[in-house]
C-alpha positions as CSV (number, residue, x, y, z in Angstrom):
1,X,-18.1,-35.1,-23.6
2,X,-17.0,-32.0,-26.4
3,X,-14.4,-30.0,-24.6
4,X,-16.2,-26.5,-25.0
5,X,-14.4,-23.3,-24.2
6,X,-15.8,-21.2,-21.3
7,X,-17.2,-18.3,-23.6
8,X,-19.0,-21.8,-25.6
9,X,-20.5,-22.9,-22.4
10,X,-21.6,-19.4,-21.0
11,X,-23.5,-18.9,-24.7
12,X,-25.0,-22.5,-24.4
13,X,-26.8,-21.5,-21.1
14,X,-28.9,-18.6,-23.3
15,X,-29.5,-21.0,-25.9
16,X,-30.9,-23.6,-23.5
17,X,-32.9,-20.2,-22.1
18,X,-33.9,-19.9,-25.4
19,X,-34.8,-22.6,-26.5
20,X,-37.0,-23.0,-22.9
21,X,-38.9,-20.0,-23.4
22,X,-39.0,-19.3,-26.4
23,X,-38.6,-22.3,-29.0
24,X,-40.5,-24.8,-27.0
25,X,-43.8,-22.6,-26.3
26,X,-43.7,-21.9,-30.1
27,X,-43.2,-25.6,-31.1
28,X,-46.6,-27.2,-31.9
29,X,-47.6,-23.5,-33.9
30,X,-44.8,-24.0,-36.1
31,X,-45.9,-27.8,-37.0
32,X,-49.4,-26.8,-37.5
33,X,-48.3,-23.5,-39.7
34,X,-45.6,-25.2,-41.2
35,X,-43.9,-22.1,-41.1
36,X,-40.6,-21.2,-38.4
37,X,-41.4,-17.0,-37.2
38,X,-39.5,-14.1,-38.2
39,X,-39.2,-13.7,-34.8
40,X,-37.4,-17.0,-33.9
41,X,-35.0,-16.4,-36.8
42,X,-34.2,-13.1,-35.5
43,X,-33.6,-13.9,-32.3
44,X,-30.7,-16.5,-32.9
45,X,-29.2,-13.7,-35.2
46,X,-28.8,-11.8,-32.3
47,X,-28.0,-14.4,-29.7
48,X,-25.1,-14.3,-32.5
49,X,-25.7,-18.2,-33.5
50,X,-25.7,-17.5,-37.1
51,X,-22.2,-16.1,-37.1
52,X,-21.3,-18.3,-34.3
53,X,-19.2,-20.8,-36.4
54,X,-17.8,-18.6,-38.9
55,X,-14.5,-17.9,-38.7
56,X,-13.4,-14.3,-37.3
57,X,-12.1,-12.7,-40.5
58,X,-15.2,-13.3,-42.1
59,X,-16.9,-11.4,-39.4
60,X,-18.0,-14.4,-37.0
61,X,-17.0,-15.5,-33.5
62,X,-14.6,-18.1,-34.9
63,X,-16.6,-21.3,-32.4
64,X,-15.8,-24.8,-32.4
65,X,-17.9,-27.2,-34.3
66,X,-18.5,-29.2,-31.6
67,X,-20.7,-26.2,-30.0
68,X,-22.6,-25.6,-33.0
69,X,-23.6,-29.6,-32.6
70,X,-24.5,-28.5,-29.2
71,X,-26.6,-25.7,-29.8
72,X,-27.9,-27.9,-32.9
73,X,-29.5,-30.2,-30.2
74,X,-30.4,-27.8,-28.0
75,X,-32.8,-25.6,-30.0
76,X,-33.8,-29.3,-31.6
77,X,-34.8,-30.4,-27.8
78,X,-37.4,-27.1,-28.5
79,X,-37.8,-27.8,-32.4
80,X,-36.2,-29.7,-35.0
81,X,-37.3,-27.4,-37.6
82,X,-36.4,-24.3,-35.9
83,X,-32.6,-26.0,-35.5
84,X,-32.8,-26.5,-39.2
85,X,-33.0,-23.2,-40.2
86,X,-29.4,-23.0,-38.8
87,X,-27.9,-26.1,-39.6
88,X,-28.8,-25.9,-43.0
89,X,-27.1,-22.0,-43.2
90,X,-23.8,-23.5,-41.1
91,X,-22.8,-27.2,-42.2
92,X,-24.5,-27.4,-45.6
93,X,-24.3,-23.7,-46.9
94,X,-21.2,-22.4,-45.1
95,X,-19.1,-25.3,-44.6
96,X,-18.6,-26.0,-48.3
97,X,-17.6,-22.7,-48.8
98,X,-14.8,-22.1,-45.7
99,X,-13.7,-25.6,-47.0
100,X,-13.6,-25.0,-50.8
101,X,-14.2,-21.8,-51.5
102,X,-11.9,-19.4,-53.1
103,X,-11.0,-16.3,-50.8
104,X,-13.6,-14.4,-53.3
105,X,-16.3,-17.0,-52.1
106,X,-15.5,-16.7,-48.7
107,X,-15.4,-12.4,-48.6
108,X,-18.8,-12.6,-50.6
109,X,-21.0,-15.0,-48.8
110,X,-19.9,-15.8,-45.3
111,X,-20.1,-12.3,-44.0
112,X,-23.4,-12.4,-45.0
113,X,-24.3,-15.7,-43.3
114,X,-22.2,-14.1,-40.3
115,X,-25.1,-11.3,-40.5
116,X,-27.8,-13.8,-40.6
117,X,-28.7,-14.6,-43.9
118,X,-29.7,-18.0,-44.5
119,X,-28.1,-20.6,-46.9
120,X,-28.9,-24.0,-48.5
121,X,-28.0,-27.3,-50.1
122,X,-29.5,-28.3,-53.6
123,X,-27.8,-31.5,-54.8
124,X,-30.7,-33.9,-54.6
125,X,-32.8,-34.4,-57.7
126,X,-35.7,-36.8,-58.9
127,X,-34.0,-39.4,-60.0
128,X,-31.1,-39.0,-58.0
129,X,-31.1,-39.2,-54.3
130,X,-29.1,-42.0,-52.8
131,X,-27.0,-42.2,-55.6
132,X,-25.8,-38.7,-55.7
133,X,-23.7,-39.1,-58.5
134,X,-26.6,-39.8,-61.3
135,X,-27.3,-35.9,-61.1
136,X,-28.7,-34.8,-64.2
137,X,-28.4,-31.2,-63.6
138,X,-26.3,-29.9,-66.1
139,X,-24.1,-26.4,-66.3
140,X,-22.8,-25.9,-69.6
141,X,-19.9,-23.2,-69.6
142,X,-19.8,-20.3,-71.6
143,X,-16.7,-18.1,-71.2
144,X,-16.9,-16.6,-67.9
145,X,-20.0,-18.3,-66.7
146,X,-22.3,-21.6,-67.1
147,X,-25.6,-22.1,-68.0
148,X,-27.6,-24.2,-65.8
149,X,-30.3,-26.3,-66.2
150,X,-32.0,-29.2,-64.6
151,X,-34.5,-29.7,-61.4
152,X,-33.2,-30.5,-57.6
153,X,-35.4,-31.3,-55.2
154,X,-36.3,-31.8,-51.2
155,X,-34.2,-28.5,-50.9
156,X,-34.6,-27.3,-47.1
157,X,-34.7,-23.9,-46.7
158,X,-35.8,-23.4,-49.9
159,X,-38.3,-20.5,-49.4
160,X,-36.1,-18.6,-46.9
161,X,-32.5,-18.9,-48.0
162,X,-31.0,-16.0,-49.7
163,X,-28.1,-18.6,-51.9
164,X,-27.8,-22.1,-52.5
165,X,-24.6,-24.1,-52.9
166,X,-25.7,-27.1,-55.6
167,X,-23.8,-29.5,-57.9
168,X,-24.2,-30.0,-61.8
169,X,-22.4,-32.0,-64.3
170,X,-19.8,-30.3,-66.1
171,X,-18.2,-33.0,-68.3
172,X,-20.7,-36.2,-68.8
173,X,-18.1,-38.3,-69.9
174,X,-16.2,-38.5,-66.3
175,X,-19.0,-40.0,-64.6
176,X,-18.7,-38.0,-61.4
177,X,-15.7,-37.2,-61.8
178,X,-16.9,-34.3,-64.2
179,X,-18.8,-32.6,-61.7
180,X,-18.6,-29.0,-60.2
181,X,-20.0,-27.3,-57.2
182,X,-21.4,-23.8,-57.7
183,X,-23.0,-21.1,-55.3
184,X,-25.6,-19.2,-56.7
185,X,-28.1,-16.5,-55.0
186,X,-31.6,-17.3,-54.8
187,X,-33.0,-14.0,-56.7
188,X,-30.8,-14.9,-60.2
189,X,-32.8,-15.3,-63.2
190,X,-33.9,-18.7,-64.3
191,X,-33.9,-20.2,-60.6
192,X,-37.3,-20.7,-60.2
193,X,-39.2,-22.9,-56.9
194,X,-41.5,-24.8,-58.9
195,X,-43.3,-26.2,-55.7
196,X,-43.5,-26.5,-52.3
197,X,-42.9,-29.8,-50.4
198,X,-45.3,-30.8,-47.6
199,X,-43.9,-33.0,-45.2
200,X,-44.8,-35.7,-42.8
201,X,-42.3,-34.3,-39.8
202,X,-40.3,-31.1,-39.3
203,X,-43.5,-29.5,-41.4
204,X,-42.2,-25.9,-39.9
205,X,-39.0,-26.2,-41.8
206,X,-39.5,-25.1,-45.7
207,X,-39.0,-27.5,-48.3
208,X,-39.4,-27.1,-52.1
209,X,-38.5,-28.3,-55.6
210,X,-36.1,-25.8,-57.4
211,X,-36.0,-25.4,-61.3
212,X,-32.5,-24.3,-63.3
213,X,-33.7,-22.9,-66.9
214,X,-30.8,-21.1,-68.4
215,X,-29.9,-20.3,-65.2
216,X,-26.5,-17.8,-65.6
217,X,-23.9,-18.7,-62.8
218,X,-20.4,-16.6,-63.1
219,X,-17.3,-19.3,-63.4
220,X,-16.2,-17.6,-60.3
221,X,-19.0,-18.8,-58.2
222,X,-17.2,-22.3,-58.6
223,X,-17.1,-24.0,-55.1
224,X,-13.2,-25.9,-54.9
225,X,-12.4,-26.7,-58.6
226,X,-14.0,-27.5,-62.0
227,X,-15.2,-31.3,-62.1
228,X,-13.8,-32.0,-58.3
229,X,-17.5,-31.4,-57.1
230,X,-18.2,-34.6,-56.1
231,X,-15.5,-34.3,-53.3
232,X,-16.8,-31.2,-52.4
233,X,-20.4,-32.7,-52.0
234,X,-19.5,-35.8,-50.2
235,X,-17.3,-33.5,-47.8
236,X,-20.2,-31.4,-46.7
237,X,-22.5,-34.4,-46.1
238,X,-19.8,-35.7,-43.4
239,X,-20.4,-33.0,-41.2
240,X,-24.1,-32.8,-42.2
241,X,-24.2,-35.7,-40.6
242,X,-23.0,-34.9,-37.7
243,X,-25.7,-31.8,-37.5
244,X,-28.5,-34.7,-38.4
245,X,-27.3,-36.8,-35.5
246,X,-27.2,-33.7,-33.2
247,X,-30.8,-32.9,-34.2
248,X,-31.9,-36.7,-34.0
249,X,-30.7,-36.6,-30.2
250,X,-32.2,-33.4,-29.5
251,X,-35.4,-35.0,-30.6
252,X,-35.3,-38.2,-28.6
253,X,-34.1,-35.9,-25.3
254,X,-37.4,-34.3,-25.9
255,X,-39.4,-37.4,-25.9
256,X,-37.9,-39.0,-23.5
257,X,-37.9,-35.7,-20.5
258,X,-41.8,-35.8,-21.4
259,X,-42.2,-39.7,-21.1
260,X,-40.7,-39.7,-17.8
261,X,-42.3,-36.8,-16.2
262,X,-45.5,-38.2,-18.1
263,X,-44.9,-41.2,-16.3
264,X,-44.9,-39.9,-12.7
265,X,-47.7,-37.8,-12.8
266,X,-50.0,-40.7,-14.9
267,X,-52.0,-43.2,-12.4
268,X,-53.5,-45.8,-13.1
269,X,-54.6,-48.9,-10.6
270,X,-54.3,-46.3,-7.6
271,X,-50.6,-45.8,-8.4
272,X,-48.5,-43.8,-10.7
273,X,-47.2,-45.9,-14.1
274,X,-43.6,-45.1,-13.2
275,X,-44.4,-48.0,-10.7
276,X,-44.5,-50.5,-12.8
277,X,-42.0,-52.7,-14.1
278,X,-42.7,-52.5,-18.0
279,X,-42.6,-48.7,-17.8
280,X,-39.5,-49.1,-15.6
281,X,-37.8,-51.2,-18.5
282,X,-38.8,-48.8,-21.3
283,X,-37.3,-45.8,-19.2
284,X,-34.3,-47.9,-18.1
285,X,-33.7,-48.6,-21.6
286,X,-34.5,-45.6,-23.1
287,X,-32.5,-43.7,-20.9
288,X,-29.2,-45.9,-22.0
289,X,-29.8,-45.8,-25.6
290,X,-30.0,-41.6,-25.1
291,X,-26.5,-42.0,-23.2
292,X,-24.8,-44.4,-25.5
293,X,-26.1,-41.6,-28.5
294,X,-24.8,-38.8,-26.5
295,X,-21.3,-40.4,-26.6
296,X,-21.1,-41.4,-30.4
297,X,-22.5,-37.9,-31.4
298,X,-19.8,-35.6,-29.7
299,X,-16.8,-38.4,-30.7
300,X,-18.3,-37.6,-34.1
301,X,-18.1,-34.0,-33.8
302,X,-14.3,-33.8,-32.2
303,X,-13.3,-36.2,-35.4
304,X,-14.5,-34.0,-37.8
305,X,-13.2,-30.8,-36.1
306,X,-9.6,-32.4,-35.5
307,X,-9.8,-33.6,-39.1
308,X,-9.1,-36.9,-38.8
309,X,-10.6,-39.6,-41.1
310,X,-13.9,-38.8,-39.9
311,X,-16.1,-40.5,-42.4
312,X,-16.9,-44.5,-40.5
313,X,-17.8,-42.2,-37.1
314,X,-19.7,-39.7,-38.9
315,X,-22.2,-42.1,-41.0
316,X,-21.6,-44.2,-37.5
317,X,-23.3,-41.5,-35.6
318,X,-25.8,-40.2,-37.8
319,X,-27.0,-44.1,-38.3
320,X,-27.1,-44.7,-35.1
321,X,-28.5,-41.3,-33.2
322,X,-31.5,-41.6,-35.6
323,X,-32.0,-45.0,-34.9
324,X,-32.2,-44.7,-31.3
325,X,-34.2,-41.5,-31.8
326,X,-37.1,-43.5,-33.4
327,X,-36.7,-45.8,-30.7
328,X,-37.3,-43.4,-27.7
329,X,-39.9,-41.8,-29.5
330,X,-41.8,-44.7,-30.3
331,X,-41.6,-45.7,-26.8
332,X,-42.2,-42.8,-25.5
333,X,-45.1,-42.6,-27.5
334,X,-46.2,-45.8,-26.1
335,X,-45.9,-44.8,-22.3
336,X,-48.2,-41.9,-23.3
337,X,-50.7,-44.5,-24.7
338,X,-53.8,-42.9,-26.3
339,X,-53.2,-39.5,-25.0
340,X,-49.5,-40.1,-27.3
341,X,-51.6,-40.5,-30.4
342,X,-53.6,-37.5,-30.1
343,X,-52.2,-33.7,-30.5
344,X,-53.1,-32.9,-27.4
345,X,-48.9,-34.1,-26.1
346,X,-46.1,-33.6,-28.3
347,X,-44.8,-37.3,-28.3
348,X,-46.9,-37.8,-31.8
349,X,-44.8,-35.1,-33.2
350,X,-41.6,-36.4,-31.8
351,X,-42.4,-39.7,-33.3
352,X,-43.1,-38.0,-36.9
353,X,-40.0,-35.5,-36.1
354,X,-37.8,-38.3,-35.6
355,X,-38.8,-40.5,-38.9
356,X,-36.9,-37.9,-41.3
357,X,-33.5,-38.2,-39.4
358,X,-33.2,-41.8,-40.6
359,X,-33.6,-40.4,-44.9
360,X,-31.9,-37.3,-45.0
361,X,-28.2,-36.9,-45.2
362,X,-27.8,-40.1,-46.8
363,X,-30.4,-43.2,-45.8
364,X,-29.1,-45.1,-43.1
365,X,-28.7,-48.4,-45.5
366,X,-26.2,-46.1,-47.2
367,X,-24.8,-45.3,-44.2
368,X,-24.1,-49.4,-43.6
369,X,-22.3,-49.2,-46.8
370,X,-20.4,-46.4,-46.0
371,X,-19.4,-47.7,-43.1
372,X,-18.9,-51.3,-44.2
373,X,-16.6,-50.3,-46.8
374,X,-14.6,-47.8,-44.6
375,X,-13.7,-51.0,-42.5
376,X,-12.7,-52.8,-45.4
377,X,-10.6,-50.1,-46.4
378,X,-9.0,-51.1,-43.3
């Protein structure tokens, strides 16, 4: 289990209030909308959530990662795309930046974050998802600043966040090796959403397509160094990770609580369904698979907050936690039976919540190769 400081485990118990009361109740409105509420965003600014990873001199509370994967699943055991809102702010926006960034980068943005405003991650484009290092934006420099253009894609938070971190090539000749990580504020000229993305799961959480034309970023809005980008990209994405597996288990906890209470209270032949063996399998086995997840997820987190070489367990976790999360929540989805395929239980949107964790952050065939070729490394 993550070895949480006592102030990290008193804040946990409002979050898990929170999410209870307030998240939860909220959950099927935000699906149908497609839209997360002012009000929920508010309210994790001042449960202090937003600033709850940055580090002090920055104006946060200076937390462990390993809560902020806690609180991840948490809210995500409400909903997935309410969690989103502040993973995508913390380990794709923010991380980058206290990893990278200059200490002008760090005095500029994370304060803000630490205040509650809301970041993103553009580096995936049309033709380049998977293979993150066929980006075709391109930034183009121009004494003190580059001009940008080019078109990313499946950006989440796109409508909401006030500055994206994104990645352009710099020097086409190096391959990746001649790109460069910027941060740029959502309000510059020639940054433009061109549309918005509708989604199959997490439909609350707001996804669009962003547009670079001549798009003026200052050279001091570089993220680590000119053409070392690609580092700074692939960096990130390990602890993304980590918040996608955190989300994933959140998810299946959900599914899996409602399938088993579901279960107890369903008859059927004079008896409850819990009473039969098949159910009794699925719930033996889902209940396993949730443990085993639990395990992989916080081993993941303590690698990548101790630093170690972090990259197997971290594509290991997020592979595997969104695996098992489809699982549970097609099973779960199953003990429901035709009440699970309707809207009137939450299990079909578990089931569509759940399908997204296995794309984003990397596929989980990439994650194989990752994985694979961290082994052979070995």
């Amino acid at each position: 289990m993550l070895k949480l400081s006592d102030e990290e485990n008193e804040v946990l118990k409002y979050v898990r209030e929170f999410t209870e009361k307030e998240v939860k109740p909220l959950a099927k409105s935000i699906d149908e909308n497609m839209n997360v509420p002012e009000s929920l965003i508010s309210r994790m600014k001042e449960l202090g959530l937003f600033s709850s990873y940055i580090p002090q001199e920055y104006g946060g509370a200076g937390l462990s990662f390993g809560f902020l994967v806690k609180v991840i699943e948490e809210i995500s055991r409400g909903c997935p795309s309410t969690a989103l809102v502040l993973d995508g702010a913390l380990t794709l926006f923010a991380e980058p930046v206290m990893m990278f960034g200059s200490e002008d980068l760090k005095r500029r943005y994370l304060p803000r974050v630490s205040a509650g405003a809301i970041g993103g991650l553009a580096i995936t484009e049309p033709g380049a998802g998977s293979d993150a290092a066929s980006i075709k934006t391109s930034a183009v420099e121009h004494g003190d600043h580059y001009l940008v253009d080019g078109t990313k894609t499946f950006i989440s938070n796109g409508r909401i966040a006030e500055f994206f971190v994104f990645d352009a090539v710099t020097d086409p000749s190096k391959g990746h090796r001649g790109i460069t990580t910027f941060v740029v504020d959502a309000g510059t000229p020639g940054l433009e959403i061109s549309r918005d993305i509708h989604k199959m799961g997490i439909r609350g959480s707001s996804t669009v397509e962003l547009v670079f034309k001549d798009m003026k970023v200052p050279a001091k809005n570089i993220v680590g160094k000119k053409n070392e980008g690609f580092k700074v990209i692939m960096e990130t994405l390990d602890a993304g990770r980590v918040g996608v597996a955190a989300q994933a288990l959140g998810i299946a906890e959900s599914a899996f609580e409602e399938a088993l209470e579901y279960s107890k209270n369903r008859k059927q032949f004079g008896q409850p369904i819990s009473s039969f063996e098949g159910i009794q399998f699925m719930l033996a086995d889902m209940a396993t698979k949730l443990e085993t997840a639990k395990l992989i997820t916080y081993r993941a987190a303590e690698s990548w907050e101790e630093r170690e070489d972090s990259v197997k367990l971290t594509s290991m976790a997020k592979m595997y936690v969104s695996d098992i999360c489809n699982e549970i929540a097609t099973m779960a989805l199953q003990i429901f039976g035709g009440y699970g395929y309707t809207t009137d239980f939450a299990a079909e949107r578990h089931m569509r919540d759940a399908r997204i964790t296995q794309i984003y952050e990397g596929t989980n065939q990439i994650q194989r190769v990752i994985i694979a070729r961290e082994l052979l490394k070995s």
